[in-house]
C-alpha positions as CSV (number, residue, x, y, z in Angstrom):
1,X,-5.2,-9.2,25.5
2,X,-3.0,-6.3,24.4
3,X,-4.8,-2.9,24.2
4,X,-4.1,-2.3,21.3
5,X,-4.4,-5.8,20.0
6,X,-8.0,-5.5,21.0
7,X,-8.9,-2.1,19.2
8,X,-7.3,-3.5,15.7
9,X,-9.7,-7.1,16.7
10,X,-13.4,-4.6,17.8
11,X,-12.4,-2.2,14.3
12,X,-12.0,-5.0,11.9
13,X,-15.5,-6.7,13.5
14,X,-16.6,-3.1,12.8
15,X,-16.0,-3.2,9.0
16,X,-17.0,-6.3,8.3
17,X,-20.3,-6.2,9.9
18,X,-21.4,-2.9,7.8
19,X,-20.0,-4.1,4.4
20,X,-22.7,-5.2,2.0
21,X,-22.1,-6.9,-1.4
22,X,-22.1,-5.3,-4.2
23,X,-22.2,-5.8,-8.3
24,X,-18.6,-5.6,-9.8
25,X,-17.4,-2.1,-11.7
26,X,-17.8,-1.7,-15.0
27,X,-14.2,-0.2,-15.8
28,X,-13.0,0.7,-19.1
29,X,-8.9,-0.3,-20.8
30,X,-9.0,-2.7,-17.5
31,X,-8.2,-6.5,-18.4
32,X,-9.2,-8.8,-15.5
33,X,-7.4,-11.2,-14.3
34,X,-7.8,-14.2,-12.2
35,X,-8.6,-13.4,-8.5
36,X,-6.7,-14.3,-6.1
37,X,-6.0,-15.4,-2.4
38,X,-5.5,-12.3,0.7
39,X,-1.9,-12.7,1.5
40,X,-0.6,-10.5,3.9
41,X,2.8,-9.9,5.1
42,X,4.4,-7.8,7.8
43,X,6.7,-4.5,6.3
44,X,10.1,-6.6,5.9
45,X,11.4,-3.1,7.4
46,X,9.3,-4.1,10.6
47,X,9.6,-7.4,10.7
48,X,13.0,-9.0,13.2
49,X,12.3,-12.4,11.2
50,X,10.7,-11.4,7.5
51,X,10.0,-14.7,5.7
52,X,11.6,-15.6,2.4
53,X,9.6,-18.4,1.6
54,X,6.2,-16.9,2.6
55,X,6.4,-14.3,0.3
56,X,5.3,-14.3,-3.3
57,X,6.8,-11.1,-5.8
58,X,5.0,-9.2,-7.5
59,X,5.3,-10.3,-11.4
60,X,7.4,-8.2,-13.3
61,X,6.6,-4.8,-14.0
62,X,3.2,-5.7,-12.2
63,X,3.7,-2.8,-9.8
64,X,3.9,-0.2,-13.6
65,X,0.6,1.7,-14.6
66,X,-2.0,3.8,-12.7
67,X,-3.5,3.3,-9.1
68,X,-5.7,4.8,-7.5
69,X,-5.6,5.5,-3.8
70,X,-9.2,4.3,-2.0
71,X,-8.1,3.7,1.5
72,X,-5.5,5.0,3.3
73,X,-4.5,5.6,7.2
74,X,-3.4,9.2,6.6
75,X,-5.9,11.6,8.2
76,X,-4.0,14.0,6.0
77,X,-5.3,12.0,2.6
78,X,-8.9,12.1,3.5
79,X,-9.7,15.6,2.0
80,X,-8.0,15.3,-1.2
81,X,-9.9,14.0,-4.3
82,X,-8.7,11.7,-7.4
83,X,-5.8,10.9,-5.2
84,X,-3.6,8.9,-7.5
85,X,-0.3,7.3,-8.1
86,X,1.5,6.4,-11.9
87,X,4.8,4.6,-11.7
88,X,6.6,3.7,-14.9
89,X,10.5,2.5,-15.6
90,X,13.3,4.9,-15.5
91,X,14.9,4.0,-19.4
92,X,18.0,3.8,-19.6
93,X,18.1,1.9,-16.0
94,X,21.3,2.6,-13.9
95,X,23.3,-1.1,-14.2
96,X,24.4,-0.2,-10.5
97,X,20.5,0.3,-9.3
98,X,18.4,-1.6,-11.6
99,X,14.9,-1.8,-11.2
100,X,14.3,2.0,-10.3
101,X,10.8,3.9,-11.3
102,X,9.9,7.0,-11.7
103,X,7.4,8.2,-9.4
104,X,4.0,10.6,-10.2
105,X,1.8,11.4,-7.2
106,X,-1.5,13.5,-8.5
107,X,-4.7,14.6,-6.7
108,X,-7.2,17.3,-6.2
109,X,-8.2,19.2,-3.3
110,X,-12.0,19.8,-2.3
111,X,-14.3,21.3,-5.2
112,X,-11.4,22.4,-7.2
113,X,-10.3,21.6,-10.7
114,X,-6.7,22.5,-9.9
115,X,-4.8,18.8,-10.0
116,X,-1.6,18.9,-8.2
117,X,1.1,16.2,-9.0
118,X,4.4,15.7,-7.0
119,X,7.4,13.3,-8.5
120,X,10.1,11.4,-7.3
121,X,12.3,8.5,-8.1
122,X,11.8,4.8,-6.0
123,X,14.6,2.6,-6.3
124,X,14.4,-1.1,-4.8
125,X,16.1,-2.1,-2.0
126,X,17.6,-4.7,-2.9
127,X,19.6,-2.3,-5.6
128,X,21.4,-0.7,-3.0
129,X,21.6,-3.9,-0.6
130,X,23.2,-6.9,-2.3
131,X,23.0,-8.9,0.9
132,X,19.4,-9.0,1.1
133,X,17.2,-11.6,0.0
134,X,14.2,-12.5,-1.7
135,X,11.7,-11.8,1.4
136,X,12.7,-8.0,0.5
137,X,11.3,-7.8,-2.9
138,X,8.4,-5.1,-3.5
139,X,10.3,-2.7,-0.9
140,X,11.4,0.4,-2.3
141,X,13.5,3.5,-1.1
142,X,11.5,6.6,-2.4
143,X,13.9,10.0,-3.6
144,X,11.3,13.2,-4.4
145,X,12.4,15.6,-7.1
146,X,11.5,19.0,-7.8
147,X,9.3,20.4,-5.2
148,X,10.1,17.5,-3.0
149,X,13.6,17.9,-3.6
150,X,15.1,16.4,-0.1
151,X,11.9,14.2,1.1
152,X,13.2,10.6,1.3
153,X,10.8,7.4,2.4
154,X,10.0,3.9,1.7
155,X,7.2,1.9,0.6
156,X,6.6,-2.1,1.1
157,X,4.3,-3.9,-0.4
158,X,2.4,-5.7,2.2
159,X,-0.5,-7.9,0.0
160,X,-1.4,-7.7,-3.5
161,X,-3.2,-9.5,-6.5
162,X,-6.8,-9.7,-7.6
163,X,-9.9,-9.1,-6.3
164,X,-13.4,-10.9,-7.0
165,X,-14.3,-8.7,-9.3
166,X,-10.5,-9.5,-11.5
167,X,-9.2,-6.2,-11.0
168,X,-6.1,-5.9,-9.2
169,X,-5.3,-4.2,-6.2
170,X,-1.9,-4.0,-3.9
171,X,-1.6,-2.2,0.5
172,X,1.1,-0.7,1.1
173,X,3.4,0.6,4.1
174,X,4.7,3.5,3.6
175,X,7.4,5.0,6.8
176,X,7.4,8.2,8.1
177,X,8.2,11.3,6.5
178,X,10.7,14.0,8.0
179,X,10.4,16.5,5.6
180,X,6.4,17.4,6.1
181,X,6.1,15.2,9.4
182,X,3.9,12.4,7.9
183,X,3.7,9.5,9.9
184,X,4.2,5.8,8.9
185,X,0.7,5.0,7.1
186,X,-1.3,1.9,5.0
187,X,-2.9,2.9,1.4
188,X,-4.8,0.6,-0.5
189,X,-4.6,0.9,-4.0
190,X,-6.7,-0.3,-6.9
191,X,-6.7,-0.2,-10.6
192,X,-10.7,1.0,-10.1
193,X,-11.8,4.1,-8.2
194,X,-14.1,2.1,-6.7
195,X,-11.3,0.0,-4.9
196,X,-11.2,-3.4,-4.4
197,X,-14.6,-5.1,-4.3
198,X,-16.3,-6.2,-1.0
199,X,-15.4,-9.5,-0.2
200,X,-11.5,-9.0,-1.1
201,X,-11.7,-6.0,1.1
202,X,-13.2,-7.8,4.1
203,X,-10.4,-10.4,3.3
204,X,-7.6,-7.8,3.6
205,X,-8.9,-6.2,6.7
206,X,-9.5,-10.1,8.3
207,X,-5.9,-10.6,7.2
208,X,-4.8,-7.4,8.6
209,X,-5.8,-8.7,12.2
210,X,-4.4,-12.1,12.0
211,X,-1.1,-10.5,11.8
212,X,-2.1,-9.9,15.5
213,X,0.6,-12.8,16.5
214,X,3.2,-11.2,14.0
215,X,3.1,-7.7,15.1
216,X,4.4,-8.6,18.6
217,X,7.8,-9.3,16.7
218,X,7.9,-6.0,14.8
219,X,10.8,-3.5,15.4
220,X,8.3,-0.7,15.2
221,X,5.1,-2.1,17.4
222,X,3.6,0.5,18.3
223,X,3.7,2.9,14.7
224,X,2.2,-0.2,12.9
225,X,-0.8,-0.8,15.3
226,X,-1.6,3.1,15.1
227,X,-1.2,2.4,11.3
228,X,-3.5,-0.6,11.4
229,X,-6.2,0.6,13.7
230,X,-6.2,4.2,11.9
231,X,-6.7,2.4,8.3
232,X,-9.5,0.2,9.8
233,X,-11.4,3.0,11.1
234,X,-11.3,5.5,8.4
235,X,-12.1,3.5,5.7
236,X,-15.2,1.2,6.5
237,X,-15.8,-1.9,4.6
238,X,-18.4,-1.6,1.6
């Protein structure tokens, strides 16, 4: 077995073994919603054969609203606090690039009370590609803006829907970054600062590994096993 195949395989036994179930959060303004099955795709920037049909959209304006970060693979991430991201519609939309958000990144760092915000604009890919297809829904090309004036990205959603306790939660790629040398990275996001409960979590990180067979095919191999392993072992299941 690949090496690296086999540290993703010992990380996820890892997490799942020293989760523990727990009682649902009590979150208020939060409808729940129907849970949902794991489905977990490979980044359609990563993937030499991305599946159309395997692939089900986020609903309309689904992606819109508060998350909060509560996993990530960025060692970077792991000292900031209240680490969150808004999103809402750019209005008017551009008829040329439809579908385009504006972007709000806050968080907090250590002990302080100081909350920091950086803003940008994502636009879909599929704006500014009108050859692809469906299978590249839920990837956006990220733009910042004021202090971030220059930074460009992307972000692919890579599973989302609703955990066991109803509240919805989305992981997400996110490529490198020139402009403060971030690396590629997964985040798991969640409507609850809790994150998503137990059981879905174990789910994502089961269905995290059995991409094992999928990764061999990605265009980027190595950055998304670092990605994987780093995510798994920084963030232990609950």
């Amino acid at each position: 077995m690949n090496k690296f195949l086999y540290y993703i395989t010992f990380a996820v036994v890892i997490c799942a073994a020293s989760a523990s179930p727990k009682g649902c959060p009590k979150v208020k303004g939060l409808s729940q919603c129907k849970k949902t099955a794991v489905n977990v795709r490979l980044p359609p920037t990563l993937d030499s054969q991305p599946e159309k049909s395997r692939w089900l959209s986020t609903p309309k304006g689904w992606l819109l609203g508060n998350w909060v970060v509560t996993a990530t693979s960025q060692p970077t991430y792991r000292d900031l606090v209240n680490f969150q991201y808004d999103s809402s519609l750019i209005v008017p939309q551009s008829k040329e690039t439809p579908g385009q958000l504006h972007d709000v990144t806050s968080w907090q760092e250590g002990n302080s009370s100081t909350i920091h915000t950086a803003y940008g604009v994502d636009t879909p890919r599929r704006s500014t590609n009108k050859t692809l297809g469906a299978e590249w829904n839920d990837v956006y090309d990220f733009s910042g803006t004021g202090s971030l004036n220059g930074t460009t990205s992307s972000w692919e959603v890579m599973a989302w829907g609703c955990d066991t306790c109803g509240i919805e939660y989305v992981v997400i790629y996110e490529s490198a970054t020139a402009a403060d040398n971030a690396p590629a990275g997964l985040d798991i996001q969640s409507r609850a600062d809790t994150g998503p409960s137990a059981d879905t979590l174990n789910q994502i990180y089961t269905s995290i590994k059995n991409l094992n067979n999928k990764i061999r095919r990605a265009r980027s191999f190595v950055t998304l096993l670092v990605s994987i392993t780093l995510l798994l072992l920084l963030n232990p299941g609950k």
